[in-house]
ZATI-751915 format. One record per residue: y, x, z negated of N, C-alpha, C, O in turn. Coordinates in steps of 0.001 Angstrom, whole numbers, padded with zeros to 6 digits, always signed. Example, Ala and Ser with C-alpha at 12.3 -4.5 7.8 and 13.67 -1.06 7.14 Angstrom:
<nodes>
-005690+013190-007800-004500+012300-007800-003300+013200-007800-003319+014236-008465 -002250+012850-007080-001060+013670-007140+000030+012900-007870+001138+013409-008039 
</nodes>
This chain:
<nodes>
+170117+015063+142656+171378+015606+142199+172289+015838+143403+171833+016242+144473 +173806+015533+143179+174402+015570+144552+175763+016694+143932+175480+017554+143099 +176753+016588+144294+177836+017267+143948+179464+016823+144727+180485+017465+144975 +178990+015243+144946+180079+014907+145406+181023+015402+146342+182209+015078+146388 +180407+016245+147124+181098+016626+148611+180917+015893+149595+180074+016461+150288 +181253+014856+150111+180697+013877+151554+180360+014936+152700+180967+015961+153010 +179846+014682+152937+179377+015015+154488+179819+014540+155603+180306+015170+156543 +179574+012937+155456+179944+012077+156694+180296+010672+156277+180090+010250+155139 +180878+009914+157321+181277+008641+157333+179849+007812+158050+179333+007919+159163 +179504+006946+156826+178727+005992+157650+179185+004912+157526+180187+004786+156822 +178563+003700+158213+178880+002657+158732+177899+001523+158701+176926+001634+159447 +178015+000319+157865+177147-000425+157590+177389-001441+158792+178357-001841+159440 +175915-001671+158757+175719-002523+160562+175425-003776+160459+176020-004726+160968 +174118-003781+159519+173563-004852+158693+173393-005199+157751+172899-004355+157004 +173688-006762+157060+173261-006645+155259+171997-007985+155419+172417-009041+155890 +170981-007935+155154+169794-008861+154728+169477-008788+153067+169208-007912+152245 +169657-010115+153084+169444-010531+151646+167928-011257+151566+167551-012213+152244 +166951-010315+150244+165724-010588+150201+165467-010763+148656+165431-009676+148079 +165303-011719+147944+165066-011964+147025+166217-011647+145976+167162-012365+146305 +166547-010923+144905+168034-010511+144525+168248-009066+145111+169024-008318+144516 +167679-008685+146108+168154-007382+146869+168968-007116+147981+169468-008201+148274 +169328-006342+148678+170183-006412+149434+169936-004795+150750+170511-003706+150758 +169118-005221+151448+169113-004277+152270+170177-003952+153371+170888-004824+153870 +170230-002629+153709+171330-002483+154252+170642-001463+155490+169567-000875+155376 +171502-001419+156626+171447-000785+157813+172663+000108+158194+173707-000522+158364 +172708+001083+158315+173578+001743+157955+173642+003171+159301+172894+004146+159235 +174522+003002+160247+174724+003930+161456+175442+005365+160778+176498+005071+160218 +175207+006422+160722+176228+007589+160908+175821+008806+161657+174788+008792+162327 +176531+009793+161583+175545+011456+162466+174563+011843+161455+174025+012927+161681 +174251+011322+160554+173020+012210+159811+172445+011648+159455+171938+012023+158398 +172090+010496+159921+170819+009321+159934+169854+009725+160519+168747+009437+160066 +169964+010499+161678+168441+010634+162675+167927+012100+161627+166743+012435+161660 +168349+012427+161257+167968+013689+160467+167371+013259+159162+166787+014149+158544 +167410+011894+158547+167154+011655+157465+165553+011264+157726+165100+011032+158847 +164843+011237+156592+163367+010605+156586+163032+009902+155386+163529+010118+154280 +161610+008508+155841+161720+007974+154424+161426+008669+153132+160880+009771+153074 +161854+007899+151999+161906+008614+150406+163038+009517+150623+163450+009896+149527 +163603+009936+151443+164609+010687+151027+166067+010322+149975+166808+009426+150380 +166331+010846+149007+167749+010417+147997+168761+010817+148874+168706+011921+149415 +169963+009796+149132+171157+009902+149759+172214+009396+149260+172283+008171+149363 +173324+010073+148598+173938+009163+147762+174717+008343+148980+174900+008900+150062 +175139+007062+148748+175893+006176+149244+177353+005943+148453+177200+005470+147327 +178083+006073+148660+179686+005519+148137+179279+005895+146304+179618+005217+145334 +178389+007300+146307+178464+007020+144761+176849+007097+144115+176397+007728+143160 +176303+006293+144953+175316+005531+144224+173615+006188+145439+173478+006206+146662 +172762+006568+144405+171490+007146+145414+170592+006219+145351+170231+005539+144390 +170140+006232+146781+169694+005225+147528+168565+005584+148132+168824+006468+148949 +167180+005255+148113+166091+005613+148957+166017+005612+150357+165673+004471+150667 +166152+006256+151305+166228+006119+152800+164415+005155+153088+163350+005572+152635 +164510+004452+153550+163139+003530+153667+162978+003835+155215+161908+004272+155639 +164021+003606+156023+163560+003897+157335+164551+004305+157936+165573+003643+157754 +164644+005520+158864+165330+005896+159651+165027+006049+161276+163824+006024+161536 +165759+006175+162214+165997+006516+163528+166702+006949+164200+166700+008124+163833 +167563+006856+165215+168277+007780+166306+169695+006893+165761+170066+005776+166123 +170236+007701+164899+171889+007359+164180+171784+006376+163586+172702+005565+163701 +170671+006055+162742+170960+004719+161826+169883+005181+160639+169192+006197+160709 +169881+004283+159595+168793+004705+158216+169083+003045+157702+170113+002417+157948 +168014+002588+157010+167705+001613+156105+167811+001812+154665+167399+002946+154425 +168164+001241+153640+168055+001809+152287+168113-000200+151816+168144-001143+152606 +168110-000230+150360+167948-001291+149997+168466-001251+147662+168054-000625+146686 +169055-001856+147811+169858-001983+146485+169239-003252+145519+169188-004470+145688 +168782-002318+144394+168002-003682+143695+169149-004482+142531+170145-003885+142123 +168871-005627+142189+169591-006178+141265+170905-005427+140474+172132-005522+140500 +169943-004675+139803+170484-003949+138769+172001-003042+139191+173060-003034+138563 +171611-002241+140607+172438-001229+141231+173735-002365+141881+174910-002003+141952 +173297-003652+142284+174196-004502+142921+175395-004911+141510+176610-005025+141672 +174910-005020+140624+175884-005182+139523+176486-004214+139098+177664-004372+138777 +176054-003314+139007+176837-002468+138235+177687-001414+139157+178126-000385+138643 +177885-001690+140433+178449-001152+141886+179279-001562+143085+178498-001975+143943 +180066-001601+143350+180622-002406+145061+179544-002666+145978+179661-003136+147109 +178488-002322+145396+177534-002190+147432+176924-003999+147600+176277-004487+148527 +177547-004808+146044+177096-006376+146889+178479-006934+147280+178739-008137+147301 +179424-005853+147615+180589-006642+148798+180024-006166+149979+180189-006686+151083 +179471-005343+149782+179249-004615+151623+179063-005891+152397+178569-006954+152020 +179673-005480+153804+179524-006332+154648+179377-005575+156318+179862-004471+156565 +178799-006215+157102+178641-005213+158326+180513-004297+158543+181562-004820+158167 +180419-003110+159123+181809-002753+159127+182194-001871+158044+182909-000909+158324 +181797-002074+156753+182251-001524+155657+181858+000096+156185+180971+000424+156974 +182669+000814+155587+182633+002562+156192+181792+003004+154339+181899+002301+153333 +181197+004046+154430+180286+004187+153522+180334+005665+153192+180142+006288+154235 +180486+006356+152315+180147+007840+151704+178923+008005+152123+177921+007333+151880 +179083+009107+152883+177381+009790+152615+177056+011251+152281+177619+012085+152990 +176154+011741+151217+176059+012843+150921+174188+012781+150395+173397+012031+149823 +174249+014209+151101+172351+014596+151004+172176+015231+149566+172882+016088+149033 +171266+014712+149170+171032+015630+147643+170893+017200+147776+170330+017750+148722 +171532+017908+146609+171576+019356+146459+170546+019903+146948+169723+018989+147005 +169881+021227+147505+168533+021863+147667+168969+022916+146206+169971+023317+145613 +167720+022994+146154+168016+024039+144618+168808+025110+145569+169898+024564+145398 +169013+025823+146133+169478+027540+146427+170606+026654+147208+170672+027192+148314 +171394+025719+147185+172539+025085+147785+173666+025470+146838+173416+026132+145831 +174859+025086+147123+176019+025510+146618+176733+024666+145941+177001+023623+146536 +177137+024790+144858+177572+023275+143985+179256+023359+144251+180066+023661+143375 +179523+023094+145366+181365+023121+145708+182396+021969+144895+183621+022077+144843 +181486+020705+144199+181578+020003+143366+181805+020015+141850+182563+020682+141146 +181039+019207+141617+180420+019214+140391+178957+018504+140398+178456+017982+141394 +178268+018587+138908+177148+017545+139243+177257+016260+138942+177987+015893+138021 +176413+015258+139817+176491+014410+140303+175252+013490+140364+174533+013607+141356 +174923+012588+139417+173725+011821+139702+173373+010835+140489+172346+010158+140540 +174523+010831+141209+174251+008999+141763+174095+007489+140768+173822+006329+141077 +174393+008117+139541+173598+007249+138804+175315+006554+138404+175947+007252+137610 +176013+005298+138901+177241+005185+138806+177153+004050+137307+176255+003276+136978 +178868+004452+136443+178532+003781+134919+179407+002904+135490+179203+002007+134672 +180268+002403+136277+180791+001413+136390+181877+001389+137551+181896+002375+138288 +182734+000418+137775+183687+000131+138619+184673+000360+138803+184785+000382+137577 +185831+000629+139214+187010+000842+138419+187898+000216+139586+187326-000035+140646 +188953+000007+139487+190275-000815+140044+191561-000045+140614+192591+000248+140007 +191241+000184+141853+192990+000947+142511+193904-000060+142019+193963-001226+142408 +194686+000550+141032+195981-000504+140667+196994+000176+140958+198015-000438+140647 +197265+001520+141579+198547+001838+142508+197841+003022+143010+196832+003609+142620 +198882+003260+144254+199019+004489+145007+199774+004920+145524+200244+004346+146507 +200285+006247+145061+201191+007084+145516+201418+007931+146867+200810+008996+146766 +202026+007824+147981+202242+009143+148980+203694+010031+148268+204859+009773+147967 +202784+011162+148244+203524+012850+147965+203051+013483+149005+202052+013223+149674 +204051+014591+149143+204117+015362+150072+202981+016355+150079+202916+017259+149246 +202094+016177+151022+200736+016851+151069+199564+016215+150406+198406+016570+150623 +199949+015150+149492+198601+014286+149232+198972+012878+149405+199803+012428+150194 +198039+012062+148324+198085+010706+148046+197353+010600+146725+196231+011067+146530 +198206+009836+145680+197732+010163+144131+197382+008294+143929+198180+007371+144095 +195601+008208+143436+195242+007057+143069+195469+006936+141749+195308+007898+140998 +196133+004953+141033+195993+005331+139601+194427+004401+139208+194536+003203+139472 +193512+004679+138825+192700+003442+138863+192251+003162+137305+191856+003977+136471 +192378+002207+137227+191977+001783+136472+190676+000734+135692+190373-000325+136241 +189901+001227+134225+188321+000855+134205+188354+000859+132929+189249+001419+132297 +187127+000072+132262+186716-000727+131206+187089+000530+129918+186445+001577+129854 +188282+000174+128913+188002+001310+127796+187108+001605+126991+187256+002363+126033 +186185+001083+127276+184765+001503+126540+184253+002822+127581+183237+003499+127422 +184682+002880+128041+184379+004272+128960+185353+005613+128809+185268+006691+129399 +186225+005202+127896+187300+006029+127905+187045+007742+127067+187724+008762+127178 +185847+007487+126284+185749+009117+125445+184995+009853+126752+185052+011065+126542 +184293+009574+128056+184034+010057+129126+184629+010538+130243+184080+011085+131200 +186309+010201+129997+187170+010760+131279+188257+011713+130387+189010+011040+129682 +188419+012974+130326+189220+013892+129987+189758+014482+130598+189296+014714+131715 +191169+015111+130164+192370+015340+131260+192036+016739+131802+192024+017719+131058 +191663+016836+133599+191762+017780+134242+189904+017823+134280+189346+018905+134461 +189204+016715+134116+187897+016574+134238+187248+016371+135055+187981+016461+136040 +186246+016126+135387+185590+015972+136518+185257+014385+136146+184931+013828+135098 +185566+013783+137918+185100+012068+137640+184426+012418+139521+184646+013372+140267 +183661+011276+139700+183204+010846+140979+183958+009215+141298+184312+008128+140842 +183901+009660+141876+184164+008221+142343+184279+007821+144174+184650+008551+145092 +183944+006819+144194+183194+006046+145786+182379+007501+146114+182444+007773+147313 +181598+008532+145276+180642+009368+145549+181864+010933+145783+181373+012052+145939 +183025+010773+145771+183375+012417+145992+184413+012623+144285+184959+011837+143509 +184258+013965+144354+184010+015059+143411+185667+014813+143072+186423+015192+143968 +186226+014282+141998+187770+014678+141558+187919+015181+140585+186967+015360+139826 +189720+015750+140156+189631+015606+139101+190807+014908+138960+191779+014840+139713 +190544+014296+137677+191402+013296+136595+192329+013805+136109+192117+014931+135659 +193670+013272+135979+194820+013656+134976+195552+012360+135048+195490+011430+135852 +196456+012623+133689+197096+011303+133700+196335+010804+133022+196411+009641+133419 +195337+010813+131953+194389+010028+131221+194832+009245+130523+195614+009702+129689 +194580+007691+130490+194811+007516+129216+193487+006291+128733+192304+006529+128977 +193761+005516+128311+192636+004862+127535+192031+003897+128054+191306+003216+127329 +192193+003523+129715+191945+002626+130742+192158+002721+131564+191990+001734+132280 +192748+004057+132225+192985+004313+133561+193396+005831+133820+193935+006470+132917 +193155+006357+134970+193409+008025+135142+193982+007835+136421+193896+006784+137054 +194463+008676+136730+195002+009193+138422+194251+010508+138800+193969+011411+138014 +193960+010462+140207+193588+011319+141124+194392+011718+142135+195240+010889+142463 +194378+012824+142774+194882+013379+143619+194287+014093+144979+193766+015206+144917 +194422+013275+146357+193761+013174+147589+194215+013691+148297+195249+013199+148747 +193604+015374+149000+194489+016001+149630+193802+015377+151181+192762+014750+151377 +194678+015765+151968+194462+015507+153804+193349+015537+154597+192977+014732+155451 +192842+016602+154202+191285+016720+154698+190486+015592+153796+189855+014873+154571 +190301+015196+152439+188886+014417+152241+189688+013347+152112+189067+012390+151649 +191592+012970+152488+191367+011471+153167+190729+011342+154749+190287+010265+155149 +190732+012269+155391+190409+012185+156813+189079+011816+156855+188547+011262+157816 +188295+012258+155350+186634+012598+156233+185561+011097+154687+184375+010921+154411 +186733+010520+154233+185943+009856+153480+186690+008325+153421+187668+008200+154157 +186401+007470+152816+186101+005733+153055+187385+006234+152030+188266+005649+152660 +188047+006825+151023+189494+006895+150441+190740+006116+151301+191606+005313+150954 +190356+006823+152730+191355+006421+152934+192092+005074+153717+193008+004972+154533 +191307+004229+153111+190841+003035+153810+191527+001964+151936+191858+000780+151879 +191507+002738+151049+191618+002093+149585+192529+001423+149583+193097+001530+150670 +193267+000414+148612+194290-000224+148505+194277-000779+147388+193231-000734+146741 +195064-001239+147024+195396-001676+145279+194456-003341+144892+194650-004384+145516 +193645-003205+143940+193183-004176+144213+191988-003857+144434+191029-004492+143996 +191933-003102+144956+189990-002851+145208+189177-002258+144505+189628-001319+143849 +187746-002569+144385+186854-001790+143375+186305-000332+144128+186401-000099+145333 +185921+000252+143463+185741+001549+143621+184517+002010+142310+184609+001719+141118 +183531+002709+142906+182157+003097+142001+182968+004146+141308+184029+004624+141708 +182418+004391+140384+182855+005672+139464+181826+006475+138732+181029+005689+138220 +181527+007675+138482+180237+008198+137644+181038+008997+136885+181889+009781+137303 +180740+008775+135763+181675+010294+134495+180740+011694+134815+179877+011875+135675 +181067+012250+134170+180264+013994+134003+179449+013974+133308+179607+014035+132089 +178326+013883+133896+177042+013651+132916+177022+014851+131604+175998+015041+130949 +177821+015320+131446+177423+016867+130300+178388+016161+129599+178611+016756+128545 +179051+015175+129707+179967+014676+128866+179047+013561+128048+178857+013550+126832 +178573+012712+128938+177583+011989+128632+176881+012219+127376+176936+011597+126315 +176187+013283+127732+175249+013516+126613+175933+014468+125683+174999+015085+125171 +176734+014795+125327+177523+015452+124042+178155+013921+123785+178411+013827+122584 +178468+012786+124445+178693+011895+123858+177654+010971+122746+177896+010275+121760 +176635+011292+123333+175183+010756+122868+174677+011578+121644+174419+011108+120536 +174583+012835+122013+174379+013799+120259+175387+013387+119566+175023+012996+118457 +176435+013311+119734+177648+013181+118106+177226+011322+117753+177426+010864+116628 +176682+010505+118825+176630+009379+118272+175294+009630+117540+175242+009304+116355 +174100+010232+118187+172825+010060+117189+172716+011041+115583+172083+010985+114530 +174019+012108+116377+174078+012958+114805+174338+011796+113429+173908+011468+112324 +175534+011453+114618+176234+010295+113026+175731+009612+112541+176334+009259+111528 +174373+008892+112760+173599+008091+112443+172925+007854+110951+172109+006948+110779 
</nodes>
């Protein structure tokens, strides 16, 4: 469980392609601190740390996570979200957060206002009873909220500090971007469908 606060900027070094997987090498400050099996979300998405050392960690993306995610554009260079899973007695400054991402979504504009930068992005309307106005969304792994809803696309609003300290501010129109809804939405979406049944 994470809560969509980044921590740090990492930095993908290496990509090796092994069967339909995609391992990755990945430099930042809280790599030497990491150990294997550890959950780390990446841009969104949690990732097994397999091997770590002195400012770098290994992780590896199976089929499944490569489709339904940005991490099979990665390329050495790509800047990367990183956030350590919750400790139970930790502080949820977020929201919750599974790593577990439902799909992609599309910067199709962006705004500079005075004191932020407002994304509009836009994603598949079959996802649309999951994003509600003034809600909680994740996306590339940090904690927003949504307004502006409508039936294929929401806007966010990026204040100064988490463009400084996250891969946001690097976005541009045109690009994909991971997204996770609010899992408590999720599943009240799931009881009214099995009630109706």
């Amino acid at each position: 469980m994470f809560t969509g606060i980044i921590e740090a900027l990492g930095t993908v070094d290496e990509v090796v392609s092994t069967s339909s997987n995609l391992t990755f090498r990945i430099s930042s400050p809280l790599s030497t601190g990491f150990r294997p099996d550890q959950s780390v979300s990446h841009d969104g998405v949690c990732l097994t740390v397999e091997q770590a050392g002195d400012g770098w960690h290994q992780v590896t993306a199976i089929e499944e996570t490569l489709q339904k995610t940005t991490l099979s554009r990665w390329a050495p260079g790509t800047p990367v979200n990183l956030e350590q899973c919750l400790p139970v007695n930790g502080r949820l400054d977020g929201h919750f957060v599974q790593g577990h991402v439902d799909t992609t979504g599309t910067c199709l504009e962006i705004r500079e206002k005075t004191g932020s930068r407002e994304y509009t992005i836009g994603f598949d309307k079959r996802f649309a009873p999951l994003v509600i106005e003034k809600g909680s969304v994740c996306m590339s792994g940090v904690s927003l909220t949504a307004f502006d809803v409508g039936a294929d696309s929401f806007r966010v609003a990026i204040i100064p500090y988490t463009l400084q300290h996250t891969n946001l501010q690097y976005l541009e129109p045109g690009q994909a971007v991971n997204i996770e809804f609010d899992v408590l939405g999720k599943y009240i979406l799931r009881r009214n469908e099995v009630t109706s049944i």
